[in-house]
C-alpha positions as CSV (number, residue, x, y, z in Angstrom):
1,X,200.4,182.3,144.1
2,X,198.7,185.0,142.5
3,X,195.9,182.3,140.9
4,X,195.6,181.6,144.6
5,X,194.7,184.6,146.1
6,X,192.4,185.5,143.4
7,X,190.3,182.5,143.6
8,X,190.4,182.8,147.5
9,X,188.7,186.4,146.3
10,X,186.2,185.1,144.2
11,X,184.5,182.8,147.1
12,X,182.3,184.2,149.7
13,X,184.1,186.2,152.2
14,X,182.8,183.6,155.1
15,X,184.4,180.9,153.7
16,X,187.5,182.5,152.4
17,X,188.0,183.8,156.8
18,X,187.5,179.7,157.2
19,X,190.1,178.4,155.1
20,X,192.5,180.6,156.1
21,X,191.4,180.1,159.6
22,X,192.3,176.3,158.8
23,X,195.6,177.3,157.7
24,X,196.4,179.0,160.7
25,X,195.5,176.5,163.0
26,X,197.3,174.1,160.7
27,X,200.6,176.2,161.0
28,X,200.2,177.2,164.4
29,X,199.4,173.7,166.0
30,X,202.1,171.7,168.0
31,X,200.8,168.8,166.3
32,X,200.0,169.9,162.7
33,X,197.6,167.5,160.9
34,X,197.1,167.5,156.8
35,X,194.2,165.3,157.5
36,X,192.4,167.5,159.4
37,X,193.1,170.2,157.6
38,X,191.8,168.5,154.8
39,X,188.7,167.2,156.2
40,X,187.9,171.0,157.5
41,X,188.5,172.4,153.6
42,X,186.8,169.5,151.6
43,X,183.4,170.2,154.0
44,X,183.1,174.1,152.5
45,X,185.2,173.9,149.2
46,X,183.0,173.4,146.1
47,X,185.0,170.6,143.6
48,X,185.4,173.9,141.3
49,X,187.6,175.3,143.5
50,X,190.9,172.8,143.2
51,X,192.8,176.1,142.7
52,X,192.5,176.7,146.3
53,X,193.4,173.0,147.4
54,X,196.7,173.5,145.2
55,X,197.1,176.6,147.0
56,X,197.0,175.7,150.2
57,X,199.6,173.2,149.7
58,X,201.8,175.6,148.8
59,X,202.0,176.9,152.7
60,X,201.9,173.4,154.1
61,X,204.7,171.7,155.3
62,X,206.8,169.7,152.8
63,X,206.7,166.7,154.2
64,X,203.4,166.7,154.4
65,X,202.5,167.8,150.7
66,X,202.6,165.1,148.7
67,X,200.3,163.4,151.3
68,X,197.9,166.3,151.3
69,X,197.4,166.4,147.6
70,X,197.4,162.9,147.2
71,X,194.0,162.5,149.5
72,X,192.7,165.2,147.3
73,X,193.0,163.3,144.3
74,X,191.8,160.0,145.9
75,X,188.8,161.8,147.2
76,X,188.1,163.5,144.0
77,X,188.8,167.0,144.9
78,X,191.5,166.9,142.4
79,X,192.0,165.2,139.0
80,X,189.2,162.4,138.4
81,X,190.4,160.1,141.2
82,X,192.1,157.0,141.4
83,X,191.3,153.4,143.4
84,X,193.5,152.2,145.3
């Protein structure tokens, strides 16, 4: 947690208010997507900054998780990728 809040205050200030923006639409929807969350964070996160990814997924919901950080690793955010 602590890796997670200091790498959310090494990135520019504008983006760190946008993730955590995304996080609280994400827990605050009635219809909570991972997918969209995703596709909101991958479009300002550098590939450098996984340690974010891993900690958002942290205040996710558990059943959507594994999900989550699986689509991160296929898309290369995470880990090297894999092919389906």
């Amino acid at each position: 947690m602590d890796k997670f809040k200091e790498a959310l205050n090494n990135i520019d200030p504008l983006k760190r208010k946008s993730i955590l923006q995304f996080l609280k639409e994400y827990k605050t929807s009635p219809t909570p997507s991972y997918r969209d969350l995703l596709k909101n964070v991958v479009s300002i996160l550098n590939k450098n900054e996984s340690i974010i990814i891993i900690g958002m997924a942290l205040y996710i919901k558990e059943e959507d998780k594994e999900n989550f950080l699986l689509e991160c690793v296929k898309i290369g955010i995470l880990g090297k990728g894999i092919s389906e």
